[in-house]
PDB file of N, CA, C and O in Angstrom:
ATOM      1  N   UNK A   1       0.852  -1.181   0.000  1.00  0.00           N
ATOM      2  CA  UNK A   1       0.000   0.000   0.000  1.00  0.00           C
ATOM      3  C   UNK A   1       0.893   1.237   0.000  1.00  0.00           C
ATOM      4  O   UNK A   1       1.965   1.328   0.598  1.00  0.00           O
ATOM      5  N   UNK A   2       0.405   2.033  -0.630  1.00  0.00           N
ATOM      6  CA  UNK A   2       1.518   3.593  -0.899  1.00  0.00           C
ATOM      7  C   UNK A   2       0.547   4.413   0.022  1.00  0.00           C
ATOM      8  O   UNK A   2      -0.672   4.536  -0.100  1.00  0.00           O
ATOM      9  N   UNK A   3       1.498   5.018   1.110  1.00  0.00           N
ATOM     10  CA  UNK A   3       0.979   6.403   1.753  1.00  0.00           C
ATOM     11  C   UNK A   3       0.548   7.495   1.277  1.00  0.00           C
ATOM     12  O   UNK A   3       1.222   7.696   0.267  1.00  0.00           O
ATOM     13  N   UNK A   4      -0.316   8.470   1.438  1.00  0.00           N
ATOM     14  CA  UNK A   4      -0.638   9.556   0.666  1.00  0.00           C
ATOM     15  C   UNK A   4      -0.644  10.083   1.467  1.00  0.00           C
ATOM     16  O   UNK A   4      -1.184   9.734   2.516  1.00  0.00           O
ATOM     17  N   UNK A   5       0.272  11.679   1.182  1.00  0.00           N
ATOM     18  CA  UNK A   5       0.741  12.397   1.790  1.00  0.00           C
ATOM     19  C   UNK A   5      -0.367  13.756   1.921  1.00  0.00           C
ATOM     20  O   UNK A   5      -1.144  14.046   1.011  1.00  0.00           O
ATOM     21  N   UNK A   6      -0.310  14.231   2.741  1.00  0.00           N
ATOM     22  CA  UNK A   6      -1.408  15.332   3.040  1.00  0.00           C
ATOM     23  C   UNK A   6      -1.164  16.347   2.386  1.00  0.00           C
ATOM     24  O   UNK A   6      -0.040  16.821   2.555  1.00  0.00           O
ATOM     25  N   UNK A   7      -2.235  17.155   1.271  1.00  0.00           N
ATOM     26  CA  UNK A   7      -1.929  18.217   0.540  1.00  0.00           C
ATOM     27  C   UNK A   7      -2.295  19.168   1.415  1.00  0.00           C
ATOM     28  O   UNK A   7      -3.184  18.972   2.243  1.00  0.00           O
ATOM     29  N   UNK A   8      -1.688  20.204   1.319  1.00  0.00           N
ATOM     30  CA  UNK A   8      -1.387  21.667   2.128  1.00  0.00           C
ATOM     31  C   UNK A   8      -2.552  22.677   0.684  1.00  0.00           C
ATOM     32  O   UNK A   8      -2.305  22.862  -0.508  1.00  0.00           O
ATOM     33  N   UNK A   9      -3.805  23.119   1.555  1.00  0.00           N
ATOM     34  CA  UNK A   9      -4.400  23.904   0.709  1.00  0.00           C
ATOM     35  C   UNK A   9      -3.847  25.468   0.873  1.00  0.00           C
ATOM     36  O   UNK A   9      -3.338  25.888   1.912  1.00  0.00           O
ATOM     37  N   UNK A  10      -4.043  26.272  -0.364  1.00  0.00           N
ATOM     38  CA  UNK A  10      -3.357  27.594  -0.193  1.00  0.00           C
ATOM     39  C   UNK A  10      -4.306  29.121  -0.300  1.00  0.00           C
ATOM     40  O   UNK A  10      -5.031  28.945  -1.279  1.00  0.00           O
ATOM     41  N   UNK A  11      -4.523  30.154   0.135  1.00  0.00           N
ATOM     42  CA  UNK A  11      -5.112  31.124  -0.023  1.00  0.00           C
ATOM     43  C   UNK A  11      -5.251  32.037  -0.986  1.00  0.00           C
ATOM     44  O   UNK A  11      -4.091  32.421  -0.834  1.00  0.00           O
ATOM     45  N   UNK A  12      -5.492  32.461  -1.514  1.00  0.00           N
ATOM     46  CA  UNK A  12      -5.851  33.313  -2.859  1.00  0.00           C
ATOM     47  C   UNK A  12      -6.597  34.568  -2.931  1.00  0.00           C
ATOM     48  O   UNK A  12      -7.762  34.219  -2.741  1.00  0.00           O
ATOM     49  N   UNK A  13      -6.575  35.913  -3.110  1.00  0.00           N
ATOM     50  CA  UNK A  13      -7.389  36.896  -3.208  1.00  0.00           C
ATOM     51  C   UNK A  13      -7.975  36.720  -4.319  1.00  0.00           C
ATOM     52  O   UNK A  13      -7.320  36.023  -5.094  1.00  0.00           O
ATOM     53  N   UNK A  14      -9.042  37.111  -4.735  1.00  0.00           N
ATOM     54  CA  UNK A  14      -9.753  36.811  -5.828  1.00  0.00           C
ATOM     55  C   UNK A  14      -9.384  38.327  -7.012  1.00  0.00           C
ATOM     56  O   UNK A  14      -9.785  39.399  -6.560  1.00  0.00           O
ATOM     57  N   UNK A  15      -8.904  38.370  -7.959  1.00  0.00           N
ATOM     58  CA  UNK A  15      -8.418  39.521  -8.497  1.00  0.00           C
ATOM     59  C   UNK A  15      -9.647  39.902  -9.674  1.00  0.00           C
ATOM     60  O   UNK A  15     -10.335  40.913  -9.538  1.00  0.00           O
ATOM     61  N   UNK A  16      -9.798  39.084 -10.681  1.00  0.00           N
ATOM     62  CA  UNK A  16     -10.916  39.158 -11.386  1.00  0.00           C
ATOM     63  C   UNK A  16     -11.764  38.125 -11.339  1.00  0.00           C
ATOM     64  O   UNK A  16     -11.298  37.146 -10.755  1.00  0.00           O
ATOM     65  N   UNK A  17     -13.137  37.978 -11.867  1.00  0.00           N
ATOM     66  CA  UNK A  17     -13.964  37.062 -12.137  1.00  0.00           C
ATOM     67  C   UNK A  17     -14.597  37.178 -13.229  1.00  0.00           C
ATOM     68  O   UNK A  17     -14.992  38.187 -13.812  1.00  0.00           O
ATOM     69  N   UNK A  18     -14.716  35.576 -13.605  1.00  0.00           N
ATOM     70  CA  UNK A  18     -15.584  35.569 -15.486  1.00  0.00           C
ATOM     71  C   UNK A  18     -17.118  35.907 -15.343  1.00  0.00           C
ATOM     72  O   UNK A  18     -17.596  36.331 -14.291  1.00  0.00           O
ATOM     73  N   UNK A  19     -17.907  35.664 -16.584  1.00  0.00           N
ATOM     74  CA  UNK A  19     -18.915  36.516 -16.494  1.00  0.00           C
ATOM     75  C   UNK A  19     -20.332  35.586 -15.578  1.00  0.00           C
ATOM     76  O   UNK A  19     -21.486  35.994 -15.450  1.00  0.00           O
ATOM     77  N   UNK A  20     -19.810  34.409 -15.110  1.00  0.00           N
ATOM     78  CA  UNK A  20     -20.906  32.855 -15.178  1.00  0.00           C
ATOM     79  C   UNK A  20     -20.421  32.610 -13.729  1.00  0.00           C
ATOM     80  O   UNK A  20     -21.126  31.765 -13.178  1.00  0.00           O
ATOM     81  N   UNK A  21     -19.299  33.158 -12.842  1.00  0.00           N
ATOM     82  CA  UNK A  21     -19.513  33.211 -11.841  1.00  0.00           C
ATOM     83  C   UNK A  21     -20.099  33.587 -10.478  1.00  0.00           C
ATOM     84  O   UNK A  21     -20.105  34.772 -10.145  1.00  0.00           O
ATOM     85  N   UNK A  22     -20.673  32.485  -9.540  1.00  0.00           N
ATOM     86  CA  UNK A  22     -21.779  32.936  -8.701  1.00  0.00           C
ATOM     87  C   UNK A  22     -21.457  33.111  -7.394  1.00  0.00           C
ATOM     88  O   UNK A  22     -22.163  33.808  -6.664  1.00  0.00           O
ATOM     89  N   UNK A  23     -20.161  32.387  -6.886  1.00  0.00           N
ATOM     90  CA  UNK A  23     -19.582  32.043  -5.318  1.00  0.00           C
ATOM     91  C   UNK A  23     -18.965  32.837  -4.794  1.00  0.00           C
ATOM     92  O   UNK A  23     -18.609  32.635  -3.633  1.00  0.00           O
ATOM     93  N   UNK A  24     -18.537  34.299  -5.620  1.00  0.00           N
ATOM     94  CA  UNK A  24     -17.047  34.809  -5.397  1.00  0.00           C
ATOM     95  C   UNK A  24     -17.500  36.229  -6.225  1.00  0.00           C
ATOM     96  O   UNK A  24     -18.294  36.459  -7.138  1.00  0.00           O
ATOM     97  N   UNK A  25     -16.299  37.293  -5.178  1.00  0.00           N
ATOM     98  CA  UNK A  25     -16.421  38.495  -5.665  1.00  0.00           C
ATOM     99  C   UNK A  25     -14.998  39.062  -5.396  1.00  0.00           C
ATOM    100  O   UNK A  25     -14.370  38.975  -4.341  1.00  0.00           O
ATOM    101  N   UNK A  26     -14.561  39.732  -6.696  1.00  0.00           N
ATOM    102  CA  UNK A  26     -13.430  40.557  -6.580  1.00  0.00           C
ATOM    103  C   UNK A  26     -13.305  41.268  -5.238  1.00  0.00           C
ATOM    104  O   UNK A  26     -14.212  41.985  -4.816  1.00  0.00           O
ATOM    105  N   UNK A  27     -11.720  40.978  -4.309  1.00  0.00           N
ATOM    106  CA  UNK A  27     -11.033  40.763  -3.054  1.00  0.00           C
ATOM    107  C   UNK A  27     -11.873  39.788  -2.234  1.00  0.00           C
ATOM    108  O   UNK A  27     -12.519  40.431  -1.407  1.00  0.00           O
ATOM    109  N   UNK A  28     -12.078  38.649  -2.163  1.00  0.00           N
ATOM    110  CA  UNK A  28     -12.989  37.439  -1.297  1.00  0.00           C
ATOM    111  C   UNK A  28     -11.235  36.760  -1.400  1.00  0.00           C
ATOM    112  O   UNK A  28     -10.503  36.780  -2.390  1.00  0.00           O
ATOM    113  N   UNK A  29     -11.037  36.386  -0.485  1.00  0.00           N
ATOM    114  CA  UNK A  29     -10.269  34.743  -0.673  1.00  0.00           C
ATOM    115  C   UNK A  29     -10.952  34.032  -0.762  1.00  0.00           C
ATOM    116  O   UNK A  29     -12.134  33.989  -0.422  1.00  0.00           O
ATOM    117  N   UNK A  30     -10.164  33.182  -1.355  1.00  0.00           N
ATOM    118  CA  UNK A  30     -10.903  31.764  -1.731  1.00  0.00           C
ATOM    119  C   UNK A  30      -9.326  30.542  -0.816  1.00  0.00           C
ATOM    120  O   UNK A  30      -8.169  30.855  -0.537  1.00  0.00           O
ATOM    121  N   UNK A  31     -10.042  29.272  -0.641  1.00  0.00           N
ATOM    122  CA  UNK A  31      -8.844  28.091  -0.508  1.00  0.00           C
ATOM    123  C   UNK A  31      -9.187  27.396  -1.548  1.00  0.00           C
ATOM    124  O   UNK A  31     -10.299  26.957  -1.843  1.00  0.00           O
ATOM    125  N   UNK A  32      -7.788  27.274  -2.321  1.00  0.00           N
ATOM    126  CA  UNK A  32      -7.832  26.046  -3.413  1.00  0.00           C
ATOM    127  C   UNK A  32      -6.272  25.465  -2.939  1.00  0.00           C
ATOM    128  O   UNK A  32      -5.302  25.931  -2.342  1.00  0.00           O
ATOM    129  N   UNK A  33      -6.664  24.104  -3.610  1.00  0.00           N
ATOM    130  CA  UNK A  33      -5.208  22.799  -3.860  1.00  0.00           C
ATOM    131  C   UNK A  33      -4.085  23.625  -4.837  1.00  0.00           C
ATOM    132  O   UNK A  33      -4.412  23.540  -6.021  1.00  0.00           O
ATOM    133  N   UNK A  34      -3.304  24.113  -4.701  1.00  0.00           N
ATOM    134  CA  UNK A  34      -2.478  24.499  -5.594  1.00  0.00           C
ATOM    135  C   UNK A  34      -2.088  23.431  -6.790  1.00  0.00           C
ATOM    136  O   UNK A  34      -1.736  23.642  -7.951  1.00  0.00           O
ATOM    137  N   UNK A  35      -2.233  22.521  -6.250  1.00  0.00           N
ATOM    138  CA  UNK A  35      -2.566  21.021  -7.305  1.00  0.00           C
ATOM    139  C   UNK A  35      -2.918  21.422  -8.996  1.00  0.00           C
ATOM    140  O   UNK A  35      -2.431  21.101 -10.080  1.00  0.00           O
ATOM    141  N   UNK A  36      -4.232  22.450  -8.458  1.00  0.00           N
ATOM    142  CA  UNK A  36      -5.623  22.426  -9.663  1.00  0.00           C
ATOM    143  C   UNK A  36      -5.467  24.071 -10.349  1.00  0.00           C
ATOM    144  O   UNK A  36      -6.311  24.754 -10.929  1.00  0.00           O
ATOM    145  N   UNK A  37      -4.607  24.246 -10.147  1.00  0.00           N
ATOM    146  CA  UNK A  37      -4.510  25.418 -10.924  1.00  0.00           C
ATOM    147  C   UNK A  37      -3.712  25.692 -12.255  1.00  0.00           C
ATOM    148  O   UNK A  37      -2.852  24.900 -12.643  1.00  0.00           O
ATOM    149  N   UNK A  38      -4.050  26.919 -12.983  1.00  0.00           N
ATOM    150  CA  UNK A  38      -2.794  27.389 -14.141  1.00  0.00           C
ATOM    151  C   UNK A  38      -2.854  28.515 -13.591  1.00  0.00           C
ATOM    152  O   UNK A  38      -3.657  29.034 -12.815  1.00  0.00           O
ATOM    153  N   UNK A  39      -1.205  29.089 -14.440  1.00  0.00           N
ATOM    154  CA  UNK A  39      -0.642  30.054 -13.569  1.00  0.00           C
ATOM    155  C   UNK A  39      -0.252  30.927 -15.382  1.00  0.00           C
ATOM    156  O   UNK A  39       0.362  30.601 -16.398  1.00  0.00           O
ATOM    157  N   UNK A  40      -0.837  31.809 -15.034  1.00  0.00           N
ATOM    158  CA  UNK A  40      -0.562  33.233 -16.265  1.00  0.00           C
ATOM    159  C   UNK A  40       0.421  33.895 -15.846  1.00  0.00           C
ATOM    160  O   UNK A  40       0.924  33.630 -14.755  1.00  0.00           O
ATOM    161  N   UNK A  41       1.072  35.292 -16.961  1.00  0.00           N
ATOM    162  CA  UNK A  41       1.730  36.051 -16.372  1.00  0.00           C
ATOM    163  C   UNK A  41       1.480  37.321 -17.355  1.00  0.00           C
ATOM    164  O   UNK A  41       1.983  37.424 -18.474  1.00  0.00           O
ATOM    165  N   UNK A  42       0.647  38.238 -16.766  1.00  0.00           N
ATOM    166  CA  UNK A  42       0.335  39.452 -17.362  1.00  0.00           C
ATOM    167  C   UNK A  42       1.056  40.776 -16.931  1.00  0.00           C
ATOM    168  O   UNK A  42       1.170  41.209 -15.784  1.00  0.00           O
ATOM    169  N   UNK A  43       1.606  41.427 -18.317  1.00  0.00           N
ATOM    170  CA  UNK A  43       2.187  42.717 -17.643  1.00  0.00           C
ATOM    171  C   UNK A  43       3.208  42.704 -16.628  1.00  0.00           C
ATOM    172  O   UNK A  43       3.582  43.654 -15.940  1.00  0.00           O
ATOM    173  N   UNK A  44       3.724  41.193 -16.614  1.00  0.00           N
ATOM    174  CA  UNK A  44       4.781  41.036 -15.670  1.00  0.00           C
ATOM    175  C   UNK A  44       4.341  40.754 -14.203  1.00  0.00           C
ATOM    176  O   UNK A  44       5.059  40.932 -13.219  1.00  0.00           O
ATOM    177  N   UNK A  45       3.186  40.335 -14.193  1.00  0.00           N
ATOM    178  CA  UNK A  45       2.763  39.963 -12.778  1.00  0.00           C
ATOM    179  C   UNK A  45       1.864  38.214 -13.045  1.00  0.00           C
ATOM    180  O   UNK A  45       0.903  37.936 -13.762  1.00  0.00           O
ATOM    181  N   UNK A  46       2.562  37.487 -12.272  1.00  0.00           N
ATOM    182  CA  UNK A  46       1.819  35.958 -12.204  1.00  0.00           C
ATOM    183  C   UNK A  46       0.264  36.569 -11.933  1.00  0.00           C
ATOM    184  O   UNK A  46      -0.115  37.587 -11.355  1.00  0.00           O
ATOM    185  N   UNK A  47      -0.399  35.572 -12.557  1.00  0.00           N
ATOM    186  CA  UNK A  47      -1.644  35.472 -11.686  1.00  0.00           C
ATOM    187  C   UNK A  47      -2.236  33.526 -11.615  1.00  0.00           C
ATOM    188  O   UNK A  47      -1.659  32.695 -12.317  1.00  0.00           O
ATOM    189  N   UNK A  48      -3.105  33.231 -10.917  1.00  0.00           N
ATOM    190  CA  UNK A  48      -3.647  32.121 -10.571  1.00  0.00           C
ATOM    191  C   UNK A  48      -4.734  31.737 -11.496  1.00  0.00           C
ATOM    192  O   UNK A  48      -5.232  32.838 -11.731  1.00  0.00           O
ATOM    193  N   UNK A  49      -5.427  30.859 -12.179  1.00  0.00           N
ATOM    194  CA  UNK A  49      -6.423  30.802 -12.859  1.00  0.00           C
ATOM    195  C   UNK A  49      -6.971  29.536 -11.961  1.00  0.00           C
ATOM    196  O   UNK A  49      -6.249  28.558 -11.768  1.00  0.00           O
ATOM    197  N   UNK A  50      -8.192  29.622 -11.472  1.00  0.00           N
ATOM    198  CA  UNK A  50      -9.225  28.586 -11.256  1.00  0.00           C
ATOM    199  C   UNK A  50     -10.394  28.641 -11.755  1.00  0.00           C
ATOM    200  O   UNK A  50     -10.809  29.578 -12.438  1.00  0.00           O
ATOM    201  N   UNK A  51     -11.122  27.474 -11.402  1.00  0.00           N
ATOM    202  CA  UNK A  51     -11.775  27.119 -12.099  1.00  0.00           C
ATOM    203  C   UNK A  51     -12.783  26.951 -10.528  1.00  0.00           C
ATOM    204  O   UNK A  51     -12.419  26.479  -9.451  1.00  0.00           O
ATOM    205  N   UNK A  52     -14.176  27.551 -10.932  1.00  0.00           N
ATOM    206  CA  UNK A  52     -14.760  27.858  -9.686  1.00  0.00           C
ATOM    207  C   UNK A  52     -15.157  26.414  -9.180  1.00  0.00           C
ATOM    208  O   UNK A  52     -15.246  26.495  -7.955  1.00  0.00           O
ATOM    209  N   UNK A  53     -15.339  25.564  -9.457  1.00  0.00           N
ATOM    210  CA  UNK A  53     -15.826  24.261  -8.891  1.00  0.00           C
ATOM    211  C   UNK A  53     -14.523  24.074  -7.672  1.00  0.00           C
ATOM    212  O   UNK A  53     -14.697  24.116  -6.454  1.00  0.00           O
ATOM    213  N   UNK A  54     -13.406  23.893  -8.279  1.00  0.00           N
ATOM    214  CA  UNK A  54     -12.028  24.169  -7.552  1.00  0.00           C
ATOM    215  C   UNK A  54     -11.809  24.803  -6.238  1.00  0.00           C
ATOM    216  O   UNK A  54     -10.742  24.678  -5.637  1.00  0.00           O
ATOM    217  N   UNK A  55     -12.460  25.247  -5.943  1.00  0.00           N
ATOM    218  CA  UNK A  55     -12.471  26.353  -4.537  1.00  0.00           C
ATOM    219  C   UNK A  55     -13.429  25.869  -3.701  1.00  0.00           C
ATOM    220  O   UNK A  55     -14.658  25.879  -3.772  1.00  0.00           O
ATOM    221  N   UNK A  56     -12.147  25.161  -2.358  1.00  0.00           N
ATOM    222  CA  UNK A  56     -12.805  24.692  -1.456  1.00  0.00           C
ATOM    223  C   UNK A  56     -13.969  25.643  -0.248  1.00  0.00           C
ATOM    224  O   UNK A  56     -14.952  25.245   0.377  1.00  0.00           O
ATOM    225  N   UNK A  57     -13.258  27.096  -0.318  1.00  0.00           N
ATOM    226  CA  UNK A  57     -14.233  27.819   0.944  1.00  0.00           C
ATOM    227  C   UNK A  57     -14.086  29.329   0.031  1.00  0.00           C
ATOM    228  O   UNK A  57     -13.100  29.536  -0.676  1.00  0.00           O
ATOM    229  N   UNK A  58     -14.726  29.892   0.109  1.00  0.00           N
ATOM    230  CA  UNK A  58     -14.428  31.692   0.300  1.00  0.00           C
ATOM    231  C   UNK A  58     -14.579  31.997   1.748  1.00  0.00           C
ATOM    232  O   UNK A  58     -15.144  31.310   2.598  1.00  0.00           O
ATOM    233  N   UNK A  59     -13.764  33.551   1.935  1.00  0.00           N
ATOM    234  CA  UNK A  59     -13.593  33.804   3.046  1.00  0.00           C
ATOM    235  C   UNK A  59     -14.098  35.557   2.238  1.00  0.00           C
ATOM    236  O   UNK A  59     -13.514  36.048   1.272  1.00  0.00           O
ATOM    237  N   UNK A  60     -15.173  36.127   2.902  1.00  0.00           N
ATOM    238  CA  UNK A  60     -15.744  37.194   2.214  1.00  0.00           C
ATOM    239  C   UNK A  60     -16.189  38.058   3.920  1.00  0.00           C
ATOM    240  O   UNK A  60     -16.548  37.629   5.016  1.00  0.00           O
ATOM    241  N   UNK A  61     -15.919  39.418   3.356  1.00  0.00           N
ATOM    242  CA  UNK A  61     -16.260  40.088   4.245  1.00  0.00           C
ATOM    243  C   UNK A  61     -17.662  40.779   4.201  1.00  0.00           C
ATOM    244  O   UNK A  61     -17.916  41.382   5.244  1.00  0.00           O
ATOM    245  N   UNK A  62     -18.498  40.825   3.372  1.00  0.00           N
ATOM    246  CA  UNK A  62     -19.352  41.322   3.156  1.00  0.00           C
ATOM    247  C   UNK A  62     -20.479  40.745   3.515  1.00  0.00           C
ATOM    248  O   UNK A  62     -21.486  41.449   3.433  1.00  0.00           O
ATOM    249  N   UNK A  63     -20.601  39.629   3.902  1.00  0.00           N
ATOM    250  CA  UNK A  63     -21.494  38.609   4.658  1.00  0.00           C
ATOM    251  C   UNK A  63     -22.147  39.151   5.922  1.00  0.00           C
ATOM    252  O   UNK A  63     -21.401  39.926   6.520  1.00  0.00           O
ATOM    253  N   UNK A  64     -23.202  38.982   6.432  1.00  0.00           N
ATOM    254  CA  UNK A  64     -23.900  39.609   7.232  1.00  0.00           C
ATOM    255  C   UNK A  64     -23.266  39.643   9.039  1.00  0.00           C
ATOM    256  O   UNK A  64     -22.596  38.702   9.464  1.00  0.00           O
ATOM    257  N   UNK A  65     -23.638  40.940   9.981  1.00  0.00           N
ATOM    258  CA  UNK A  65     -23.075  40.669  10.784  1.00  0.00           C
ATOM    259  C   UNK A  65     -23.069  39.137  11.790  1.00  0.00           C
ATOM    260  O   UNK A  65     -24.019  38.361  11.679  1.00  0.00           O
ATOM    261  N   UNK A  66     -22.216  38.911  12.494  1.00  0.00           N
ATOM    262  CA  UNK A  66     -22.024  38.002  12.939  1.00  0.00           C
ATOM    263  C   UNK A  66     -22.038  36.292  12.565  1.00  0.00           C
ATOM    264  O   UNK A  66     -22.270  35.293  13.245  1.00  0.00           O
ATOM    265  N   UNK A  67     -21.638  36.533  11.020  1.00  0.00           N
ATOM    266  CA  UNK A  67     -21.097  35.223  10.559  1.00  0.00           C
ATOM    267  C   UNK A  67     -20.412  35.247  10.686  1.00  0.00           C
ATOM    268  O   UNK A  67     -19.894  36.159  11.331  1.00  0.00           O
ATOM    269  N   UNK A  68     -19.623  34.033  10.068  1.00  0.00           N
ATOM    270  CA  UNK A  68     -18.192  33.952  10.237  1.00  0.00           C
ATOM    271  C   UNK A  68     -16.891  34.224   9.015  1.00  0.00           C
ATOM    272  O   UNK A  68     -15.664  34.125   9.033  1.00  0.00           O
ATOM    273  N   UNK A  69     -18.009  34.648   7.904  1.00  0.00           N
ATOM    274  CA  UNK A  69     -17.696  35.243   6.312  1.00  0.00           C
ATOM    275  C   UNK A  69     -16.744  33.766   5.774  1.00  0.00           C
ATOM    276  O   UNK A  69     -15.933  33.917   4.860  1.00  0.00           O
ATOM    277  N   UNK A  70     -16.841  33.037   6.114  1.00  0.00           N
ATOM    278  CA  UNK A  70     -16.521  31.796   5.632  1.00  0.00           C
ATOM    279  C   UNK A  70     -17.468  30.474   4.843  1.00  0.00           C
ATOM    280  O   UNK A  70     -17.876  29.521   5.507  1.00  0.00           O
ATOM    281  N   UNK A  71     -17.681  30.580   3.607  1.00  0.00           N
ATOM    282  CA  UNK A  71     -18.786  29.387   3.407  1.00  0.00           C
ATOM    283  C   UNK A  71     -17.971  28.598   2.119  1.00  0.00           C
ATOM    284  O   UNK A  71     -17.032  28.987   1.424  1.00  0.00           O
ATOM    285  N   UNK A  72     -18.657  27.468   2.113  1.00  0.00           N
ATOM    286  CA  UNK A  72     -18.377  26.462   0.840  1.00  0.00           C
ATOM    287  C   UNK A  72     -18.832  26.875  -0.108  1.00  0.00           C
ATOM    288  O   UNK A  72     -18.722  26.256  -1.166  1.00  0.00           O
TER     289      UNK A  72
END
């Protein structure tokens, strides 16, 4: 049997969004697998490309008082 090693998920600000997205709003973090991503480089700056299914939580501030601005 082969061990599987624990993937380390990573944080992300959300910079733009396409036109069909519903979960997420420009500055939300999101956690994704760094696994599942492509990586651009515009104007000399990397950026992250996901794919919204891909994104395990957002972390959004705009969520009503006393949540926890964290949802799936």
């Amino acid at each position: 049997a082969t061990a599987q090693v624990s993937r380390r998920l990573a944080w992300a600000e959300v910079k733009a969004t396409g036109p069909n997205v519903r979960s997420m709003e420009i500055g939300d973090q999101v956690l994704f697998n760094p696994e599942d991503r492509y990586e651009v480089e515009v104007r000399g700056k990397d950026y992250i490309i996901l794919r919204e299914r891909d994104i395990h939580a957002v972390a959004a501030e705009r969520l009503d008082q006393g949540s926890t601005g964290l949802y799936l």
